[in-house]
N, C-alpha and C positions, 0 to 999 in steps of 0.2 A: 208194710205193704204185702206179704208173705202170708199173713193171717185173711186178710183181704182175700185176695186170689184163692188161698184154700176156701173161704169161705163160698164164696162166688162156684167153685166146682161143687163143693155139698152143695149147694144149694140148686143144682142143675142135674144133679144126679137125684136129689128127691125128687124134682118137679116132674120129673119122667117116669120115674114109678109112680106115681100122684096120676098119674093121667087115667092112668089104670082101674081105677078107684071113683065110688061114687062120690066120693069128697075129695076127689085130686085137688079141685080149684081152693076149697078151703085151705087144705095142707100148704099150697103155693105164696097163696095170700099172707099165711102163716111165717111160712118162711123167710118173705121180703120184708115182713113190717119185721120182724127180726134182726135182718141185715142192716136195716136203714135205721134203726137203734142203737145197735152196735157201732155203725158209721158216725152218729151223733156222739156219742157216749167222746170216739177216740180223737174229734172234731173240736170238742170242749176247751175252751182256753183255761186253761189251769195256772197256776203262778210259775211267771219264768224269773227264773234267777241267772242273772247275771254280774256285771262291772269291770273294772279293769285296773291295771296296777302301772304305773307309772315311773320310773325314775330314772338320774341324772345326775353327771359330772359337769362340774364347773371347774374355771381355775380363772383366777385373776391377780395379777402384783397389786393390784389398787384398791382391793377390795381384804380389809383387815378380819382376823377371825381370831375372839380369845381362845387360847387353850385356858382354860382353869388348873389343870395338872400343875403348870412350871410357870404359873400367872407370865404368859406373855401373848404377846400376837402374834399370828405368821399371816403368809400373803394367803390365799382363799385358794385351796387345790384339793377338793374332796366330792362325796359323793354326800348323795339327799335322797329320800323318797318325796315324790309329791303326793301322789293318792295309792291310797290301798282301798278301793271304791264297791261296794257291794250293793246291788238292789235286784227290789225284788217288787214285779209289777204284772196285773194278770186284771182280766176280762170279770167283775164280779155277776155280770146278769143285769137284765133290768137296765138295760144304757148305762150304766154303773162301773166305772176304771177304780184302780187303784195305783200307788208308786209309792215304794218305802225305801230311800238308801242312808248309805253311813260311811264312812271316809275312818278306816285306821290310822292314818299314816304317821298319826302323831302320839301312838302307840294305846291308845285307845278307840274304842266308837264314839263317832260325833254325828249325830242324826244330822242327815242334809235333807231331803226330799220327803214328805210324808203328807201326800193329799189324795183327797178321791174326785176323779172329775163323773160330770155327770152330762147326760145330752138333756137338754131343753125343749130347743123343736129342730127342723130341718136344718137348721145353720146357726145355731148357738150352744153351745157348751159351757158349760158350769168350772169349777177348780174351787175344793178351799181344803184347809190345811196349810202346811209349812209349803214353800217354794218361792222360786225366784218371781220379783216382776218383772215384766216383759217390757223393759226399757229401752236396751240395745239388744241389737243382733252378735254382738261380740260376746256378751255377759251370758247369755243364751245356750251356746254352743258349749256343747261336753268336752271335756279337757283331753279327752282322747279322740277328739275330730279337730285339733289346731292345725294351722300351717308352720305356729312356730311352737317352740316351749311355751311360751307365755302369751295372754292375753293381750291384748292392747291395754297400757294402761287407763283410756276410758273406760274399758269391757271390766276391767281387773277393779274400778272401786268399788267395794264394799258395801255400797248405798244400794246397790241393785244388781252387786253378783253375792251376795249372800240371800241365806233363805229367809224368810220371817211370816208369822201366821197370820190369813186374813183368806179372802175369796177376789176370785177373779169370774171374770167375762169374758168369752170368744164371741165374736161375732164373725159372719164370714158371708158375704156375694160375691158372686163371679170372682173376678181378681181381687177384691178388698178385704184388706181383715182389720178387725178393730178389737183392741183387747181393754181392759178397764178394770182395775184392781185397788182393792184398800185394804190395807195390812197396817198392823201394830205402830210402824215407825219409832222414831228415835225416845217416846216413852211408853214405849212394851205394851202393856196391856193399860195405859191410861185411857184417856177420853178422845186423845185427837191420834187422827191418823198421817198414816201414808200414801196420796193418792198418785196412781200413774194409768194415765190413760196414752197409747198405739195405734195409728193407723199405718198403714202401710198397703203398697199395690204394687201387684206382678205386671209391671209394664212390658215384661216381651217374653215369651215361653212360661212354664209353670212356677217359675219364682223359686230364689234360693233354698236349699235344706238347711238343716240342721250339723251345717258343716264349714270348714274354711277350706277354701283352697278351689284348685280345680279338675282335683280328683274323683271320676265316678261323676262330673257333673253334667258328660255327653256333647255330642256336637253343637246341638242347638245354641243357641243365645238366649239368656236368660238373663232379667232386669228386674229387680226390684228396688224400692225409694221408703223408706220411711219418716214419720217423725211422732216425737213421742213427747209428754212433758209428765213433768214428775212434782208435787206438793207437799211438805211434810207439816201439817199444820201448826208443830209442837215446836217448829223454829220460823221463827218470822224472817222473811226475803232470802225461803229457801227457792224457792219455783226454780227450775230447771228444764230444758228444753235440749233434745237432741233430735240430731238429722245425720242420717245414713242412706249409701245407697250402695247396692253391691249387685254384679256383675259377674256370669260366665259368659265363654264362649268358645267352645272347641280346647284346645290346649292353658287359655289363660281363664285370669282370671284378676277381679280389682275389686278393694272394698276400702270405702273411707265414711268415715266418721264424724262429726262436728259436737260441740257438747257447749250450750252457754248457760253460766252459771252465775246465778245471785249472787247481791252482795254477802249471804249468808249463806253458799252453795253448799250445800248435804254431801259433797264427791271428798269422802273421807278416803285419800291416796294409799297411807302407810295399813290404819285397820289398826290402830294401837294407840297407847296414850304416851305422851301428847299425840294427837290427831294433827294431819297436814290435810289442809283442804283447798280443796281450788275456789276461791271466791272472787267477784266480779271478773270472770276468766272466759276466754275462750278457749281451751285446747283442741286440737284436732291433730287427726292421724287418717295414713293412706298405704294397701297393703297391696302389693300385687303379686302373684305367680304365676308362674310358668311350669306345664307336665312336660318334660321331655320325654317321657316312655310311660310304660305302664307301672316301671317301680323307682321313676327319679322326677320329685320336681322340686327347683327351685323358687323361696320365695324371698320379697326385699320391702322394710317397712321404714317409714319414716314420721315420727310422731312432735310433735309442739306442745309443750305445755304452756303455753304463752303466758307464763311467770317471768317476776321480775329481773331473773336471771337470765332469760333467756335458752332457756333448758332445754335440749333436743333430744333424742332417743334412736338412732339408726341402726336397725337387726335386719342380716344378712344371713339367710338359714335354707338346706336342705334336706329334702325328707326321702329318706331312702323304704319304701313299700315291700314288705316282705310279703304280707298278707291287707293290703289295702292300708284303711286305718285301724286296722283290728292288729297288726302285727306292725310298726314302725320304728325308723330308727330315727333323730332329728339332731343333723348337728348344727349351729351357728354359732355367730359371732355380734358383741352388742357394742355401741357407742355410745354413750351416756356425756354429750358434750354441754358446761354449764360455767357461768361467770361466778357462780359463786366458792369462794373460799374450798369450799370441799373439793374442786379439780374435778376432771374429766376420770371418767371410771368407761374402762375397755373386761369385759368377761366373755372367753367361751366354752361353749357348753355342749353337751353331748347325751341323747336322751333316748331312753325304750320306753316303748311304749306297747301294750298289750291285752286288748279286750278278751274277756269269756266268754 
């Protein structure tokens, strides 16, 4: 700002001796298209780098943990990193974006994020490269804009919160957006794909961000609804079908989720092998919070996996705001209640959280 302003006084101290002069007006002219160069020049979106780093204490008696040292187990009371998160995203020209990031935390780089989006006409936008499908609104959201530690386990399976390579569609009027996306799916680079196509509409103020909770989401009331369905051609009576709808308004806030799933549903839970999948299933989950102040809000979730067990999930968590979600603390407590032989698992948790 400081270069500005001196520049702004030269430039008012020539224009005055310029007057002077049978060429003042040239010298003037001179000097502006100068300025307004210089303005462009420092206006440039260049690559910004950023990401943020994440981690957490847990403790649970129910929850086993080998030591390999003294081959035995103890109860689960230690510390974890979840993301050590870096990207790097900037303005290429030409309606032309870019976004590259990479996740250390597992003591290497693991490419997450690497596509170019591109504008088409007035209200359609391009994407292709590695990235997520836009299936859910949970799976969407950056791990450091949560309400709680963890995703929903909808948001959290793997079928559509990890990245994978293919091209997408934005579409966008008024309130409506429609997204449409075909990526590699569950045989990489073979012949059949993964298709998932989005609709969704801001039924009352400008429609949710890229965020949970109902912090920074302002007085208004704000409504949006979606529904999405997902095909993976490479497994037969994959189709899948979700419905969301989430909600601010002043201090709270509510989001729930619905997911139904084929008899051969793609909602790979664990992310590992042997693979747990929800098949002919409906689970669903409902999140709400509450901003008490500008640096405390509570929130309380309760999830169904409507398995044959009967399986529930209850997380009771708040988020203490040092610097919004850029600087946060989040501690809660989870209920994992089920008929199966494994027994109820209680863990809590306590987490920083801290963008660049």
């Amino acid at each position: 700002m400081n270069k500005l302003v001196y520049s702004a006084i030269a430039l008012t101290a020539v224009s005055a001796s310029a007057f002077a002069t049978d060429n003042g007006w040239v010298s003037l002219d001179q000097e502006i298209n100068n300025l307004n160069a210089s303005l462009s020049a420092q206006n440039a979106s260049g690559p910004k780098v950023g990401g943020y780093v994440r981690s957490r204490w847990e403790s649970s008696s129910d929850v086993q943990v080998a030591d390999d040292f003294n081959a035995e187990n103890h109860d689960l009371s230690g510390f974890s990193i979840d993301n050590v998160r870096l990207e790097v995203s900037g303005d290429a020209g030409s309606d032309y974006a870019y976004k590259v990031s990479f996740d250390l935390a597992g003591g290497s780089a693991s490419l997450k994020d690497a596509y170019v989006k591109f504008k088409i006409g007035d209200s359609v936008m391009g994407k292709m490269g590695q990235f997520k499908a836009n299936f859910l609104h949970s799976s969407t959201v950056g791990d450091d804009k949560l309400v709680l530690l963890d995703r929903t386990i909808l948001g959290a399976i793997p079928t559509w919160n990890s990245r994978d390579a293919g091209v997408e569609l934005a579409f966008s009027y008024d309130t409506i957006n429609l997204t449409v996306s075909g990526q590699n799916g569950t045989d990489a680079a073979g012949k059949e794909y993964e298709l998932v196509a989005k609709v969704s509409a801001n039924l009352m103020g400008g429609g949710i961000g890229k965020v949970e909770g109902a912090y920074g989401a302002g007085d208004a009331t704000a409504l949006t609804a979606g529904i999405s369905y997902l095909n993976d051609s490479n497994v037969d009576k994959s189709s899948t079908i979700g419905v969301e709808a989430l909600m601010t308004s002043g201090p709270f806030s509510l989001a729930g989720e619905v997911v139904i799933f084929d008899k051969n549903g793609v909602g790979d839970v664990t992310g590992g092998t042997p693979a747990t999948y929800f098949a002919d299933a409906t689970p669903w989950d409902i999140t709400g919070s509450y901003l008490f102040s500008d640096m405390w809000e509570g929130a309380v979730r309760f999830e169904d996996l409507d398995d044959v067990d009967n399986s529930t999930l209850m997380t009771v968590g708040v988020n203490y705001f040092v610097s919004g979600h850029d600087i946060k603390w989040t501690a809660q407590y989870q209920k994992f209640t089920t008929d199966n032989a494994s027994g109820d698992v209680s863990i809590v948790g306590l987490g920083l959280s801290l963008t660049l």
